[in-house]
C-alpha positions as CSV (number, residue, x, y, z in Angstrom):
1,X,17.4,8.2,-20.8
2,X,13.8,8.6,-20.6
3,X,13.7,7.4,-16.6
4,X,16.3,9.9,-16.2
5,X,15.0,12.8,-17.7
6,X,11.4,12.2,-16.3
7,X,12.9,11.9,-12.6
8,X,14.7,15.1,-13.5
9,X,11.7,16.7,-14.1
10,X,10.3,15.4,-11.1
11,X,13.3,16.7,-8.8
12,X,13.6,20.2,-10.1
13,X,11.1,21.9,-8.3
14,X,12.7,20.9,-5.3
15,X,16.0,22.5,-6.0
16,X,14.2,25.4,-6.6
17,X,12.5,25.3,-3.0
18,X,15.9,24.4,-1.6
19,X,17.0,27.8,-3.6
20,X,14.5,29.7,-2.5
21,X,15.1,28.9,1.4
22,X,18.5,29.5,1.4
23,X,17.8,33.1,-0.3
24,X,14.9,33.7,2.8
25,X,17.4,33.5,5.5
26,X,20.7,34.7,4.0
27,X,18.7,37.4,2.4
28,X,15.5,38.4,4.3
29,X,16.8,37.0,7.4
30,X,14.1,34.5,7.9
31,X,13.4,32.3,10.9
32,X,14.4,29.1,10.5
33,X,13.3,27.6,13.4
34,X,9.6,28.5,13.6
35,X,9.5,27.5,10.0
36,X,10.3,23.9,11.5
37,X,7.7,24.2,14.6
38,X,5.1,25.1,11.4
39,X,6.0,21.7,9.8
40,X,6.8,19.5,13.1
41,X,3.6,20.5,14.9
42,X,1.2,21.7,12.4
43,X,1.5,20.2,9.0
44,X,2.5,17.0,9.8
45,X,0.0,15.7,12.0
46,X,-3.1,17.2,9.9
47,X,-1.2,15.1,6.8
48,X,-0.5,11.8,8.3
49,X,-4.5,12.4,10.1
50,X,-5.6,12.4,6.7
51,X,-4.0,9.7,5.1
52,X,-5.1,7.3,8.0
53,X,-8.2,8.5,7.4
54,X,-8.5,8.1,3.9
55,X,-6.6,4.3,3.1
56,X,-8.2,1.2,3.0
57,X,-6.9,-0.7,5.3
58,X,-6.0,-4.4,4.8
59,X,-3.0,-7.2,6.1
60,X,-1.0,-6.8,3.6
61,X,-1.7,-2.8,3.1
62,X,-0.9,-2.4,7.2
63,X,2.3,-4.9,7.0
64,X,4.0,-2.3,4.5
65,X,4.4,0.4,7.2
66,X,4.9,-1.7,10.3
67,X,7.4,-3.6,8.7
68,X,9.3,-0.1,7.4
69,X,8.6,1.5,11.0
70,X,10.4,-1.9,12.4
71,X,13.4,-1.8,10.2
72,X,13.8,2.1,11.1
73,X,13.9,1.6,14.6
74,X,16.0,-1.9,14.6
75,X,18.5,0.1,12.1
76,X,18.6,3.5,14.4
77,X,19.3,1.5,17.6
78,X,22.3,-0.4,15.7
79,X,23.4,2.6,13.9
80,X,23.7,4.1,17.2
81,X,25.5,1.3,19.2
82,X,28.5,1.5,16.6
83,X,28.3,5.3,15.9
84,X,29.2,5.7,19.4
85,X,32.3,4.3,18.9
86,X,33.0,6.7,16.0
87,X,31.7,10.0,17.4
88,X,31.5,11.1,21.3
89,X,28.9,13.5,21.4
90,X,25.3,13.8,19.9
91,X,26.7,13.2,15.8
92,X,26.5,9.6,17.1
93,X,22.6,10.3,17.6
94,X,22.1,12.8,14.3
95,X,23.8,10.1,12.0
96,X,21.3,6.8,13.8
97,X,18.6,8.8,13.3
98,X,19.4,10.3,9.9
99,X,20.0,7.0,8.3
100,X,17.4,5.3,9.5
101,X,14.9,6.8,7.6
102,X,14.6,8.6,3.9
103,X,12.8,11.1,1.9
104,X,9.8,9.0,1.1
105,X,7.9,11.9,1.4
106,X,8.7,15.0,-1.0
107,X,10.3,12.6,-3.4
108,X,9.1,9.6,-2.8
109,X,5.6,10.1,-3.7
110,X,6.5,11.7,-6.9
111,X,8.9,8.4,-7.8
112,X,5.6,6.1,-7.0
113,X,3.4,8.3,-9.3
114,X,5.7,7.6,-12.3
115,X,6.6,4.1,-11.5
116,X,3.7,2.3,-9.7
117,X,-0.4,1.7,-10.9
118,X,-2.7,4.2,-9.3
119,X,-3.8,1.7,-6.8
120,X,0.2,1.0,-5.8
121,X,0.5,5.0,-5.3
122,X,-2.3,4.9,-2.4
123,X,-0.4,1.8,-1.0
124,X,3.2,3.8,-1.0
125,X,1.6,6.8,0.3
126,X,-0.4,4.9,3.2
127,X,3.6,3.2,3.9
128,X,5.0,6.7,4.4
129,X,3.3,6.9,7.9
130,X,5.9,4.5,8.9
131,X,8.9,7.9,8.2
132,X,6.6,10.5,9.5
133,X,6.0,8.1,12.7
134,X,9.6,7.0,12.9
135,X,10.4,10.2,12.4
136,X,8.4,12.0,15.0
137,X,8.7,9.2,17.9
138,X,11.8,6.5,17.8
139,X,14.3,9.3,15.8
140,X,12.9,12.4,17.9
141,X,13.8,10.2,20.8
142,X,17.2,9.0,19.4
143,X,18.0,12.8,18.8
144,X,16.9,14.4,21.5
145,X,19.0,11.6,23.7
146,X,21.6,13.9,22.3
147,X,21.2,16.6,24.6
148,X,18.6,15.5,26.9
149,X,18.3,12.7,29.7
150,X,16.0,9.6,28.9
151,X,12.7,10.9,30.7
152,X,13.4,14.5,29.2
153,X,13.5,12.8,25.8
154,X,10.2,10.3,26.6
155,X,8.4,13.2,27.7
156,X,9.3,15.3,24.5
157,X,8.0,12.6,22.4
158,X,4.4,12.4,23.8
159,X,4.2,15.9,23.4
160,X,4.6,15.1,19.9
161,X,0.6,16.0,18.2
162,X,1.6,14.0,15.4
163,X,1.4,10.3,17.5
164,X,-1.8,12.1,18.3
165,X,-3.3,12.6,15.4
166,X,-2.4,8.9,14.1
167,X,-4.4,7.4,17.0
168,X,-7.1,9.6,16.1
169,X,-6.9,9.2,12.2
170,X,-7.5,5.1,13.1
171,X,-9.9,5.5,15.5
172,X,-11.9,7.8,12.5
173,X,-10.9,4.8,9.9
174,X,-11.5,1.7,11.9
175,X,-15.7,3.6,13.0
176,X,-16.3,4.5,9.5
177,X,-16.5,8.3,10.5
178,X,-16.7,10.6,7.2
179,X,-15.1,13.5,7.6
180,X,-17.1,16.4,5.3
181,X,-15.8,17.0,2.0
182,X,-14.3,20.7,2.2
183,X,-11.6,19.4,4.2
184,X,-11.0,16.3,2.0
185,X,-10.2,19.1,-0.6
186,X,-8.2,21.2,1.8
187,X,-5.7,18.3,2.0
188,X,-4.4,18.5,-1.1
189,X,-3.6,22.0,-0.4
190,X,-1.8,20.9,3.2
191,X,0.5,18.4,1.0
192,X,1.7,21.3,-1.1
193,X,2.8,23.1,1.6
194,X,4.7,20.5,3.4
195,X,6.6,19.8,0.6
196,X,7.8,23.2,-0.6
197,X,8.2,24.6,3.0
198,X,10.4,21.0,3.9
199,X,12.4,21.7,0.9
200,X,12.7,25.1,1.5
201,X,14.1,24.4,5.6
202,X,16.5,22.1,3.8
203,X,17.8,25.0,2.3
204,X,17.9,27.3,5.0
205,X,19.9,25.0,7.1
206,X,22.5,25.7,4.4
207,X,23.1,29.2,5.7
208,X,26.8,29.8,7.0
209,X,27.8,25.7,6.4
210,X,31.6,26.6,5.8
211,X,32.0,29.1,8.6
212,X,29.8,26.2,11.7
213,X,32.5,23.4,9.8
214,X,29.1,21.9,8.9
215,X,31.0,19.7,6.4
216,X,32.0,16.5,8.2
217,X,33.5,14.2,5.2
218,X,33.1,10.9,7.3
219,X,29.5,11.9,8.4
220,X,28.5,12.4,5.1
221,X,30.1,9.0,3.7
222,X,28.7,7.3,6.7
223,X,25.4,8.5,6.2
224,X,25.2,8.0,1.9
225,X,26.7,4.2,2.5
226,X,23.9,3.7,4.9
227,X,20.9,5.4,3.2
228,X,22.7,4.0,-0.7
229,X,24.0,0.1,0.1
230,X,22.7,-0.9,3.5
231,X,19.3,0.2,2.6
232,X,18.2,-1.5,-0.9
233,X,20.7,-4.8,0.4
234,X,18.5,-5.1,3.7
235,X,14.9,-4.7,1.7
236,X,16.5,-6.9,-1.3
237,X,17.0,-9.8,1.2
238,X,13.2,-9.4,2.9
239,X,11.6,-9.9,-0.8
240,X,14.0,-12.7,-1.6
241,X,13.0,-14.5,1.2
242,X,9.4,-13.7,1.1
243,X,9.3,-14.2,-2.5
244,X,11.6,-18.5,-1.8
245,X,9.6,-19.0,1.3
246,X,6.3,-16.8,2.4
247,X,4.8,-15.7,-0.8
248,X,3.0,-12.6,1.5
249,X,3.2,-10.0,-1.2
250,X,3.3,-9.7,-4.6
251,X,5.5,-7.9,-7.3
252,X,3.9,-4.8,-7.2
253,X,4.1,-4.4,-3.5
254,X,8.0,-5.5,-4.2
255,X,8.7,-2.2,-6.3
256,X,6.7,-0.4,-3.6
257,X,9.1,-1.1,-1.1
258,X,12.1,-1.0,-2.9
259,X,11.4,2.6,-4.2
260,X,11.0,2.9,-0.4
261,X,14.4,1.9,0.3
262,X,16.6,4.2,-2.4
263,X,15.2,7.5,-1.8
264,X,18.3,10.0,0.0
265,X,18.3,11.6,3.6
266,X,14.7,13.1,4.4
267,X,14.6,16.5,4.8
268,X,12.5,16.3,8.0
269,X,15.8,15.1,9.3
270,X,16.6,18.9,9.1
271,X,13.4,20.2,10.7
272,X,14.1,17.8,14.0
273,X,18.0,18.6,14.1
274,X,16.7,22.2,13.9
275,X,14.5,21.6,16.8
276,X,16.6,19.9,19.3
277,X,19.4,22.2,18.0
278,X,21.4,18.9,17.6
279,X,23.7,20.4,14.4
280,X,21.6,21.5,11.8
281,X,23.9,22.8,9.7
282,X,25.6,19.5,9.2
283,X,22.5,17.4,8.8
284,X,21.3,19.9,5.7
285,X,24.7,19.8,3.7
286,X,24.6,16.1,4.0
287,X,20.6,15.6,3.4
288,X,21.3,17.8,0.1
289,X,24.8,16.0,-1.1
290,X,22.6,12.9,-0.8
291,X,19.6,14.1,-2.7
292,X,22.1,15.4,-5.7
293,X,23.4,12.2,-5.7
294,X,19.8,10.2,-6.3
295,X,19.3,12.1,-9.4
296,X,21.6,9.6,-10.8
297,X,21.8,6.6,-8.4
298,X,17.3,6.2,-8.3
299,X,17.2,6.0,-12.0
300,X,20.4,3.5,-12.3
301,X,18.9,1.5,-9.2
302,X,15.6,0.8,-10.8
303,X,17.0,-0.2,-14.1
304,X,18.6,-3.1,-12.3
305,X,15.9,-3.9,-10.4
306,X,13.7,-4.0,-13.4
């Protein structure tokens, strides 16, 4: 009960951002779509620049997000091939690239503060490059196949500043380059944002859901049996074999990746759909069933993982 009602705390602010969007564009007739240009190609890359910058960077530290960045784009790909023969047109792409990642990010974080040793946080939050760049490069490409031809799709994806501003954030780690403390500081600030403006585009993609038949009851089991079972199973299976055979990481780097694994649908999910224009609508009602139903499945999860 505790766990429960110190994740509920946790998630309530972020109903209250989801609120708060929805009431901006039914109500003040907000722009939803330069809200998600803001986050895409501002916020993101000065974030993920300055957690490159900032971790320490070791094997086992740089394994976490290659190995999550791998499993995204080996999942999207298959996700893909047999979503194809569900859907013929670009739900096939929204629901590979949907699935294949999670909100690591604006709840994630705040699950690894409870749950993991300071020195664990910086490890999860270092591993949440591996979304952002999934996100932003093998999904962007997935969902932009959608409604655009291979090279159209390539060429979107190099555009992207936030590939950019990775290269640059490792080329700053990797020379030792300090970067002056005022905009160490400003960073925090930048995190803030993201979250509460990512929360709040989730919500304004709910705008006008029944009248677009944004609810799509097989979408949304597909996706919540993807993100809930084939998720946790897949990372349950790397630690038991690691844990039989390699003996790589340790127990604490264990919980890191399975907290990894159970968060819902990302948000960010909403601000690329919105983007490409590859249903929106659809992509925020199922992002926000999904994230109602981790207020009771994270808790339950890591009691039986502990």
């Amino acid at each position: 009960m505790t766990v429960f009602l110190t994740l509920l705390g946790k998630i309530i602010p972020l109903y209250l951002s989801i609120i708060l969007g929805t009431f901006s564009t039914a109500i003040l007739k907000c722009d939803k779509e330069t809200v998600a240009k803001i986050l895409l190609f501002l916020l993101a890359p000065l974030i993920i620049f300055n957690a490159t910058v900032n971790v320490k960077l070791d094997l086992s530290v740089i394994f976490l997000p290659t190995y999550f960045f791998l499993l995204s784009t080996v999942l999207a790909f298959t996700i893909l091939f047999f979503a194809k023969k569900v859907y013929n047109d670009n739900t096939a792409n929204l629901l590979a690239f949907s699935t294949a990642t999670g909100n690591t990010g604006n709840l994630g974080i705040p699950l690894a503060i409870i749950f993991l040793e300071p020195h664990l946080v910086d490890v999860f939050i270092f591993t949440v490059l591996a979304s952002l760049l999934y996100q932003n490069s093998v999904g962007y490409y997935i969902t932009a196949k959608g409604n655009f031809s291979t090279m159209q799709s390539i060429k979107k994806v190099i555009k992207l500043p936030v590939l950019h501003a990775f290269i640059l954030g490792l080329i700053v780690n990797l020379n030792d380059i300090q970067i002056p403390q005022m905009f160490a500081d400003y960073s925090a600030y930048l995190k803030g944002a993201y979250a509460i403006l990512g929360m709040m585009l989730l919500g304004m993609g709910l705008e006008k859901v029944k009248s677009d038949n944004s609810i799509d009851i097989k979408f949304i089991s597909l996706a919540l049996f993807i993100k809930f079972i084939i998720w946790p199973l897949t990372t349950i299976i790397f630690m038991i074999v690691d844990k039989t055979f390699f003996h790589f990481l340790n127990d604490g780097f264990y919980l890191v990746m399975f907290i990894f694994s159970i968060v819902p649908l990302a948000g960010n999910t909403v601000t690329v759909a919105t983007i490409l224009d590859v249903k929106p609508q659809k992509m925020s009602i199922t992002v926000f069933i999904s994230t109602l139903v981790s207020l009771f499945y994270i808790p339950f999860m890591l009691y039986l993982f502990n």
